[in-house]
N, CA, C and O of each residue as an XYZ file, in Angstrom:
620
protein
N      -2.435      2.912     21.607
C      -1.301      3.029     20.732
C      -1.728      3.286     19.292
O      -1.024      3.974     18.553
N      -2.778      2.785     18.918
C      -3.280      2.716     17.409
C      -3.956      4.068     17.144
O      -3.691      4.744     16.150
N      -4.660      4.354     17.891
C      -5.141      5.334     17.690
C      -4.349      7.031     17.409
O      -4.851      8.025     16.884
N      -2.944      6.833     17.998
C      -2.412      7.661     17.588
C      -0.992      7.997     16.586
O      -0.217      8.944     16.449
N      -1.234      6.119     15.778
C      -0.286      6.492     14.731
C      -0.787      7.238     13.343
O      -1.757      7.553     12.654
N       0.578      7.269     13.477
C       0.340      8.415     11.619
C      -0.252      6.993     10.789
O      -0.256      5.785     11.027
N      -0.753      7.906      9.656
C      -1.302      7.200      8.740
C       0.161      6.917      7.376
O       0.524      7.670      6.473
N       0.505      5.992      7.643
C       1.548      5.340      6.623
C       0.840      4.547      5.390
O      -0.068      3.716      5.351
N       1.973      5.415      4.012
C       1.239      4.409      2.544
C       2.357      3.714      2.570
O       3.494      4.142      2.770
N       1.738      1.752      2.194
C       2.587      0.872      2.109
C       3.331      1.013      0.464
O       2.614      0.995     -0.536
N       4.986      1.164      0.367
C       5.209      1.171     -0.802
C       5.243     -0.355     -1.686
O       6.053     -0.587     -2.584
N       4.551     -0.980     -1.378
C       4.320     -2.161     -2.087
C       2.534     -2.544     -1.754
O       2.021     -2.849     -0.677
N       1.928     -2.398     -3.030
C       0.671     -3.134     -3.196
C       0.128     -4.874     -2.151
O      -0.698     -5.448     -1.440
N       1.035     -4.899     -2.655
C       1.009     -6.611     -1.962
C       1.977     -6.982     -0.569
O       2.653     -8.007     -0.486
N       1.896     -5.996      0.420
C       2.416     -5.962      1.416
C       2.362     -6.988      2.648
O       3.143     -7.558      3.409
N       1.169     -6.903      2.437
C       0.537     -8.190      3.231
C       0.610     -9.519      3.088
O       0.948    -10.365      3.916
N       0.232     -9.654      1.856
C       0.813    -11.315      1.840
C       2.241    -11.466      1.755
O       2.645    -12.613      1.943
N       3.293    -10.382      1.462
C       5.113    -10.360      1.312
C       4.843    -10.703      2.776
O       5.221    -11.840      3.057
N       4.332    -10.074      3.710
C       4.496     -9.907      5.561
C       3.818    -11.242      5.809
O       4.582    -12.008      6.396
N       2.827    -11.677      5.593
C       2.293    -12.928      5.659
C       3.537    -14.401      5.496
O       4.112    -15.182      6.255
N       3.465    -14.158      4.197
C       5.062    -14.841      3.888
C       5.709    -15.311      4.688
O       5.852    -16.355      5.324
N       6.178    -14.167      4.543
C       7.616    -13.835      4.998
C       7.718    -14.490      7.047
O       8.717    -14.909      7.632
N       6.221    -14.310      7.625
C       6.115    -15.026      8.711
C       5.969    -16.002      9.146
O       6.111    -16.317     10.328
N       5.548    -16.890      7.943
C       5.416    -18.569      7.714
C       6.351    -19.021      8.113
O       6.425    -19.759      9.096
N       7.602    -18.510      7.134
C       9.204    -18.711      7.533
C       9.542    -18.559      8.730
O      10.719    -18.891      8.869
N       9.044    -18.194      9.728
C       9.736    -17.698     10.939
C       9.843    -19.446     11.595
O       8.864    -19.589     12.327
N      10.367    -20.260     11.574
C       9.859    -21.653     12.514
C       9.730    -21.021     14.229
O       8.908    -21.349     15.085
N      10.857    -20.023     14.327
C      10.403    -19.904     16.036
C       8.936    -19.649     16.394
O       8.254    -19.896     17.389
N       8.693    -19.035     15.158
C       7.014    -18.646     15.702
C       6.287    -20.091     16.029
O       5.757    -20.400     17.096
N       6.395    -20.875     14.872
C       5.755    -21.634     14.868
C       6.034    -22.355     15.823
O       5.157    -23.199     16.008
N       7.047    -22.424     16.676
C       7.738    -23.633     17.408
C       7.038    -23.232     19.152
O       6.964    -23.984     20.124
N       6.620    -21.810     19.023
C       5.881    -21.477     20.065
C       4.501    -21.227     19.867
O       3.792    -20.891     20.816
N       3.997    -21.379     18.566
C       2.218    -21.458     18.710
C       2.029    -19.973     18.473
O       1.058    -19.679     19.169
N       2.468    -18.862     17.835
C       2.678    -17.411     17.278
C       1.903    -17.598     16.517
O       1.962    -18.606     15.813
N       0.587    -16.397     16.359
C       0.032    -16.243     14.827
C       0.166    -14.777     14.485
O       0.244    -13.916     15.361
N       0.194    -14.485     13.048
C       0.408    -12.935     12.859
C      -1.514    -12.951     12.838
O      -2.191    -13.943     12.572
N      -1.985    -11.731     13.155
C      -3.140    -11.821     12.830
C      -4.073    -10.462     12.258
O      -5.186    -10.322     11.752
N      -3.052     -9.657     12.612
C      -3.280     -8.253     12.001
C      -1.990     -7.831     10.922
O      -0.966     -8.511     10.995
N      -2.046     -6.887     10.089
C      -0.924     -6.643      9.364
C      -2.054     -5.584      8.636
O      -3.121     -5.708      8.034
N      -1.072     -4.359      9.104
C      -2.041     -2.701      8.615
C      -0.873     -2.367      8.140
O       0.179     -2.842      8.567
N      -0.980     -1.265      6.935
C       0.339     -0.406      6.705
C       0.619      0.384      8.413
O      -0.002      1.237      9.048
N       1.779     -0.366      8.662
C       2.616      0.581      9.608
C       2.287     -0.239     11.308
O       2.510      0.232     12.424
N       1.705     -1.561     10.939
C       1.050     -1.875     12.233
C       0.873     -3.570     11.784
O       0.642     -4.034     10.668
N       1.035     -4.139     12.833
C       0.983     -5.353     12.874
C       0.436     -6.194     14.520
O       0.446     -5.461     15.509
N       0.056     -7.464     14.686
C      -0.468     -8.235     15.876
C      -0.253     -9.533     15.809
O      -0.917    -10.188     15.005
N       0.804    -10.227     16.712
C       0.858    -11.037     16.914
C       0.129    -11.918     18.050
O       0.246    -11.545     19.218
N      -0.466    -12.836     17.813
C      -1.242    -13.538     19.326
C      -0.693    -14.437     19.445
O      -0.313    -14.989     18.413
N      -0.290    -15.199     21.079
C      -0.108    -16.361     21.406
C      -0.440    -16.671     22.476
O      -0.395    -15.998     23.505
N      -1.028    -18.364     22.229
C      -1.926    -18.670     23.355
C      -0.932    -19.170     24.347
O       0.165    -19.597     23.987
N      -1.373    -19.111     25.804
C      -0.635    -19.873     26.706
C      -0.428    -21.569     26.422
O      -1.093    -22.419     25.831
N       0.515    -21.569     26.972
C       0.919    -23.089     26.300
C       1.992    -23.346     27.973
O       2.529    -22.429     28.594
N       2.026    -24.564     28.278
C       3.163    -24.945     29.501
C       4.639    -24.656     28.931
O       5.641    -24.320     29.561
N       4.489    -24.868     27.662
C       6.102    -25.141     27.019
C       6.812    -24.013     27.069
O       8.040    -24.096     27.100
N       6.246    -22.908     27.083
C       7.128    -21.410     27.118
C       6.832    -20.348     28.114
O       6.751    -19.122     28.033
N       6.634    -21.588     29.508
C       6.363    -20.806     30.358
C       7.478    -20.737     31.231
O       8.429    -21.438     30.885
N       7.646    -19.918     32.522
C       8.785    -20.344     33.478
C       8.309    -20.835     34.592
O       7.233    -21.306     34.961
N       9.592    -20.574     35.163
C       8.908    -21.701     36.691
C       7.932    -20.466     37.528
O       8.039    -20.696     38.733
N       7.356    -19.690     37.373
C       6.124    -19.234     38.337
C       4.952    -19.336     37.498
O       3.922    -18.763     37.851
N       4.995    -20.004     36.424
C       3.751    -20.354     35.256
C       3.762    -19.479     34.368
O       3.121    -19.678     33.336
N       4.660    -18.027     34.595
C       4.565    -16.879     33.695
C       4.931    -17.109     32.087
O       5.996    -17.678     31.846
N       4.376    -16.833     31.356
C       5.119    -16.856     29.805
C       6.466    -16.371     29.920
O       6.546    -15.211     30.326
N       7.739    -17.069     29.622
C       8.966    -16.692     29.622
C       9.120    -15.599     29.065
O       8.575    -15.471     27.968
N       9.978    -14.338     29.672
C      10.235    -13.285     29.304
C      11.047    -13.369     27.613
O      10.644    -12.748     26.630
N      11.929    -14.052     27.639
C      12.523    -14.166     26.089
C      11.667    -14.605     24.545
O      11.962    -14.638     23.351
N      10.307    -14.937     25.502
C       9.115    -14.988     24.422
C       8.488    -14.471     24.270
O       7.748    -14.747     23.326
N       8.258    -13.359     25.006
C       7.321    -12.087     25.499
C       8.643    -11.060     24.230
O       8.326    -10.372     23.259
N       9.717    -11.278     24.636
C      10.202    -10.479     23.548
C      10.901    -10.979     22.491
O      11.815    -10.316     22.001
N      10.537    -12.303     21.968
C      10.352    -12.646     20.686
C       9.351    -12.399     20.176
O       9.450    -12.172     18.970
N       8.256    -12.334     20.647
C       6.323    -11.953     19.903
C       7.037    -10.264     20.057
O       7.310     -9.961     18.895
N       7.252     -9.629     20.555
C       7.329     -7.624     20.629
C       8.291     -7.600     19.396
O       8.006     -6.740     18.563
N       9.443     -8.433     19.108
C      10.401     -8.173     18.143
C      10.110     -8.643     16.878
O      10.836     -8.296     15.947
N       9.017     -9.493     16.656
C       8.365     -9.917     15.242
C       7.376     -8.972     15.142
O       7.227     -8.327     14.104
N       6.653     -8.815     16.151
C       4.898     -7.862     15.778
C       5.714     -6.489     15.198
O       5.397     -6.143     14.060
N       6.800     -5.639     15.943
C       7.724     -4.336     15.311
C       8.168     -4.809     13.761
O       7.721     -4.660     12.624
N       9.237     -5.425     14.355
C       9.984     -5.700     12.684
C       8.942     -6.384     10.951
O       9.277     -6.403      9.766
N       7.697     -6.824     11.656
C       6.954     -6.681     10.460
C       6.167     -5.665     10.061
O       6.068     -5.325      8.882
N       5.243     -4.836     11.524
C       5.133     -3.795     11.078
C       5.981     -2.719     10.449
O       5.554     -1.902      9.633
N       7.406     -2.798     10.963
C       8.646     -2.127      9.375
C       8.272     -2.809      8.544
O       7.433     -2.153      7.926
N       8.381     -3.854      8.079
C       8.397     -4.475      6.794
C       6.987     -4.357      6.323
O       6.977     -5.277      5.504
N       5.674     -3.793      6.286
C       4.913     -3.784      6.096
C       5.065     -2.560      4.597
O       4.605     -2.473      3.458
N       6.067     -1.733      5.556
C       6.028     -0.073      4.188
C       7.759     -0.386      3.880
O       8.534      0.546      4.097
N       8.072     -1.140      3.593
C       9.431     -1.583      2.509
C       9.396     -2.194      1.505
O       8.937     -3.335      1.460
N       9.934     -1.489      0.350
C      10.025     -1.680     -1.315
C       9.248     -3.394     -1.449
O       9.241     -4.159     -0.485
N       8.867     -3.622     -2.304
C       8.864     -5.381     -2.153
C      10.224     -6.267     -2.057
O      10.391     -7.200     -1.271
N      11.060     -5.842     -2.909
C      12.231     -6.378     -3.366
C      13.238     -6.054     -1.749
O      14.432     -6.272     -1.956
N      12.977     -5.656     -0.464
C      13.504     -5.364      0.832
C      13.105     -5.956      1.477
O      11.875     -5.903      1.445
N      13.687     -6.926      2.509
C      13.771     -7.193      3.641
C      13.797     -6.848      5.021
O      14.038     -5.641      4.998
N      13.719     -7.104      5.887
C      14.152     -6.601      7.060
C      14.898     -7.115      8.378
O      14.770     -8.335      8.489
N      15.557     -6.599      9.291
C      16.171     -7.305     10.158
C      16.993     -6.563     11.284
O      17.993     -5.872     11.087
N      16.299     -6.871     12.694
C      16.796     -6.551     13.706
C      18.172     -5.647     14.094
O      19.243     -6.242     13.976
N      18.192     -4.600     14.434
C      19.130     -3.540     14.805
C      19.948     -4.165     16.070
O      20.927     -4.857     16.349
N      18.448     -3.164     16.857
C      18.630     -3.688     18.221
C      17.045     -3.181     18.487
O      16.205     -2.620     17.784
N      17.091     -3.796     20.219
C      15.841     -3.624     20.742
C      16.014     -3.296     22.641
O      16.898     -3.593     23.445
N      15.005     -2.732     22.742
C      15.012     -2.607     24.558
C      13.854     -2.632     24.546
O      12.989     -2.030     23.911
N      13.863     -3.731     25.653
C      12.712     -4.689     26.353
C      12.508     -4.062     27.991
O      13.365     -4.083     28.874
N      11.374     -3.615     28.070
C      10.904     -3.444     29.528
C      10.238     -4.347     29.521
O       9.507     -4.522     28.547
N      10.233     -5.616     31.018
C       8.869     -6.800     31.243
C       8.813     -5.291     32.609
O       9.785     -4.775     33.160
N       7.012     -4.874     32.834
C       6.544     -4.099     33.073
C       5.668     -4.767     34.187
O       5.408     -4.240     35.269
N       5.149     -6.304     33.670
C       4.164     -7.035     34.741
C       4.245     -8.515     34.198
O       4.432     -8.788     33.012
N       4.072     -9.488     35.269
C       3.995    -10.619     34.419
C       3.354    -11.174     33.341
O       2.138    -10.982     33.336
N       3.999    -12.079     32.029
C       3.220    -12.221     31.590
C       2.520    -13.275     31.689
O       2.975    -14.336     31.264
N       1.222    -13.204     32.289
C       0.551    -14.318     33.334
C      -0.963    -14.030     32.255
O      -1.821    -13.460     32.929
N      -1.399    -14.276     30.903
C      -2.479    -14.764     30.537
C      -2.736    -15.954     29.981
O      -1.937    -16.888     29.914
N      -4.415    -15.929     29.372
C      -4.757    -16.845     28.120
C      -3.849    -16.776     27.591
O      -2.961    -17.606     27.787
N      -3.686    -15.625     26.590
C      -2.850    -15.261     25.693
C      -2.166    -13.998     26.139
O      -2.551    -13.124     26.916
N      -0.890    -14.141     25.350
C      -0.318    -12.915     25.090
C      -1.259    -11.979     23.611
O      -2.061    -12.526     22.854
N      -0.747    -10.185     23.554
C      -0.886    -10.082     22.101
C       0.338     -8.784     22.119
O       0.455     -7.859     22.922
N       0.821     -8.985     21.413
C       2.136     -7.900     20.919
C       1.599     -7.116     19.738
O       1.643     -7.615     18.613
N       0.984     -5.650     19.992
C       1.173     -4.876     18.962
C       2.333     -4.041     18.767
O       3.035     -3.517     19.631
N       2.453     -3.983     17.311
C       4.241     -3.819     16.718
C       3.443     -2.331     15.516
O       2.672     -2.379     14.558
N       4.216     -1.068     16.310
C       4.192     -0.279     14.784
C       4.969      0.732     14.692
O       5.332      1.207     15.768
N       5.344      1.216     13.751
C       6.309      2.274     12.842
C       6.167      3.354     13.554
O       5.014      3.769     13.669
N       7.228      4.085     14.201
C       7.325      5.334     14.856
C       7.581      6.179     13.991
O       6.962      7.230     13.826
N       9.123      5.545     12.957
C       9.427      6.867     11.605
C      10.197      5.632     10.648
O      11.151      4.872     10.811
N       9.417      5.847      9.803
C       9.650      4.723      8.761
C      11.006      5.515      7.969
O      10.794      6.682      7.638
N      12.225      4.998      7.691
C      13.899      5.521      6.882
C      13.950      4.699      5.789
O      13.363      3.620      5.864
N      14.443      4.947      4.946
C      15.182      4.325      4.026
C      16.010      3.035      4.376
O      15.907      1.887      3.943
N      16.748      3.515      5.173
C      17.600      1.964      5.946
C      17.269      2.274      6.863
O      16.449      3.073      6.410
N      17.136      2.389      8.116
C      16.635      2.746      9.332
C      15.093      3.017      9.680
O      14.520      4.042      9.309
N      14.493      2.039     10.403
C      13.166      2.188     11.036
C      12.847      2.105     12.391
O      13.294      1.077     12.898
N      12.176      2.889     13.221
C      12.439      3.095     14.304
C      10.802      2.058     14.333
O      10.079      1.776     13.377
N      10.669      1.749     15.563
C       9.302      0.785     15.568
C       9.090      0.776     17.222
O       9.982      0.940     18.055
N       8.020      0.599     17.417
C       7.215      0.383     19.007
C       6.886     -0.769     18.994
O       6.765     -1.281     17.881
N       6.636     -1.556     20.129
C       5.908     -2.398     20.718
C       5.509     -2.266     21.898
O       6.099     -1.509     22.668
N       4.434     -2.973     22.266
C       3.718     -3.398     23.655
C       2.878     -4.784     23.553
O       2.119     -5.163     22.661
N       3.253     -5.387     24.717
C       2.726     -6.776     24.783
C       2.095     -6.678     25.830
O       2.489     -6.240     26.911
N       0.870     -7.172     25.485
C      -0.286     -7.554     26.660
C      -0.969     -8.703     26.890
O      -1.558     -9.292     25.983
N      -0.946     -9.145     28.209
C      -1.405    -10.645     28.674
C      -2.837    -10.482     28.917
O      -3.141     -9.532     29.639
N      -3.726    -11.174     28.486
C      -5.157    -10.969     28.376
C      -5.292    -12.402     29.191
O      -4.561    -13.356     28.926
N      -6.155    -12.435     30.056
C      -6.498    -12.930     31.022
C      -8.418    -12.600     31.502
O      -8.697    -11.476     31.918
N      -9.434    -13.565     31.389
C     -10.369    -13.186     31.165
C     -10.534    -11.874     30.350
O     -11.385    -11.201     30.932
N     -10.146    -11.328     29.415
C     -10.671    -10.283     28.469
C     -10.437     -8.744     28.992
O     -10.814     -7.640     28.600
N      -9.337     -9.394     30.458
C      -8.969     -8.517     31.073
C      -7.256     -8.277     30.475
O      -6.341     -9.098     30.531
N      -7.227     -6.930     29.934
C      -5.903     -6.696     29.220
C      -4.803     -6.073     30.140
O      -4.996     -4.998     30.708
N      -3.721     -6.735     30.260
C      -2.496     -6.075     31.344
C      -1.100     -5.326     29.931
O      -0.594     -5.725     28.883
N      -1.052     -4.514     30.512
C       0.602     -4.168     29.571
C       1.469     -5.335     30.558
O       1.635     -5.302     31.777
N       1.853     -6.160     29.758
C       3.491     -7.030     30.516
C       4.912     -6.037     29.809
O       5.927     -5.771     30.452
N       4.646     -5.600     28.325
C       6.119     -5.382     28.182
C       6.366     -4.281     27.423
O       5.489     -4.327     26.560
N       7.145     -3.164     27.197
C       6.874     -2.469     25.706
C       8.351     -2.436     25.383
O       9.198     -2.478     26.275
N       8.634     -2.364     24.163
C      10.103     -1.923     23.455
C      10.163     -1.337     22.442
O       9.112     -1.283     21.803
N      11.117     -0.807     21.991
C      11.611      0.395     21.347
C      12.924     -0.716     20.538
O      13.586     -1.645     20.999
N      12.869     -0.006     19.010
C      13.560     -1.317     18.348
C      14.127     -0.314     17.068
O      13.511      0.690     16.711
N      15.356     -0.752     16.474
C      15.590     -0.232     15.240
C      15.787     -1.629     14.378
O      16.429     -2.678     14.427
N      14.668     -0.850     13.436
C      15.197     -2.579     12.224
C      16.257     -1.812     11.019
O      16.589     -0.633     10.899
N      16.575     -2.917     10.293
C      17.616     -2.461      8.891
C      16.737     -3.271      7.690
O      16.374     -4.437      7.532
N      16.574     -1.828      6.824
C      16.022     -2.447      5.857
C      16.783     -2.719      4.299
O      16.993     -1.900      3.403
N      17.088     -4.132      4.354
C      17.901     -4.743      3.197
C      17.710     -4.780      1.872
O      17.248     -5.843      1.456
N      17.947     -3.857      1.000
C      17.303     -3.448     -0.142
C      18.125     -4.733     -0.643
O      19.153     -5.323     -0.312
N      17.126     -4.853     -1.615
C      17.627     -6.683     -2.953
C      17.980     -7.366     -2.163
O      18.856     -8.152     -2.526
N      17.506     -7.452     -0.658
C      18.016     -8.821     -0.035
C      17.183     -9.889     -0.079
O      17.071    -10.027      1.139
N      16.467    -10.810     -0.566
C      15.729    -11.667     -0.389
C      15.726    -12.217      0.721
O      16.701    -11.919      1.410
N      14.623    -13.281      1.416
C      14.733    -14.053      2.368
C      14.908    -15.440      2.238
O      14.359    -15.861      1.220
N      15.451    -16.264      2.874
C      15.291    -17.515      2.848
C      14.258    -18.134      2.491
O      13.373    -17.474      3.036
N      13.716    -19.037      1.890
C      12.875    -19.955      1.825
C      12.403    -21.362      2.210
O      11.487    -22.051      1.761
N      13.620    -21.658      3.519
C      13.723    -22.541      4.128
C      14.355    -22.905      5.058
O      14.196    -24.041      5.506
């Protein structure tokens, strides 16, 4: 996937720590053990380790967490190339689960298909790594809205 995105300039210098931020705030992340761990102009990686708590009953990582990690790793890679003073926030999204997600960890890479003014189109794919062995479980296709002078919460 990386290898064949465009090369995007972030319009804010300090993009990364705004995206950093701005993911602290997320408590769901935190409430499932989510780390951001990449953040590129136009590209982002979320990892999460297996844990019992967000699994389902065949041990699989619950599908609605498989596409909570695909819908944060996208919507920050949008927010990665938005003004500083912009926000961002979920359109809509379509979720294919493709294979279970049965690893160590999950990792959701999230990036910019065509970066808009208000409208950003964004990819994901989530993969369950299991001995260092990588499976696609999920990919989606997402539009975020980008909220010019909207600030975010801080709590």
């Amino acid at each position: 996937m990386r290898a064949e995105m465009q090369p995007f300039q972030p319009r804010d210098p300090a993009y990364a720590e705004r995206v950093r931020s701005s993911f602290a705030l997320q408590h769901a992340m935190t409430l499932i053990g989510a780390q951001l761990v990449v953040v590129e102009p136009g590209y982002t990686e979320i990892h999460l380790p297996h844990c019992a708590e967000i699994t389902q009953q065949h041990g699989f990582i619950h599908g609605g967490v498989v596409g909570m990690i695909a819908d944060s790793a996208a919507g920050y890679a949008a927010n990665t190339l938005t003004p500083p003073d912009t926000s961002v926030l979920t359109v809509e999204y379509k979720l294919n689960l493709v294979a279970p997600a049965d690893g160590q960890r999950l990792v959701a890479r999230g990036e910019v298909i065509k970066p808009g003014r208000t409208l950003i189109i964004t990819h994901a794919e989530v993969f369950a790594v299991r001995d260092e062995k990588w499976t696609l479980c999920a990919v989606m296709q997402q539009t975020i809205m980008a909220m010019h002078g909207r600030k975010e919460r801080d709590a």
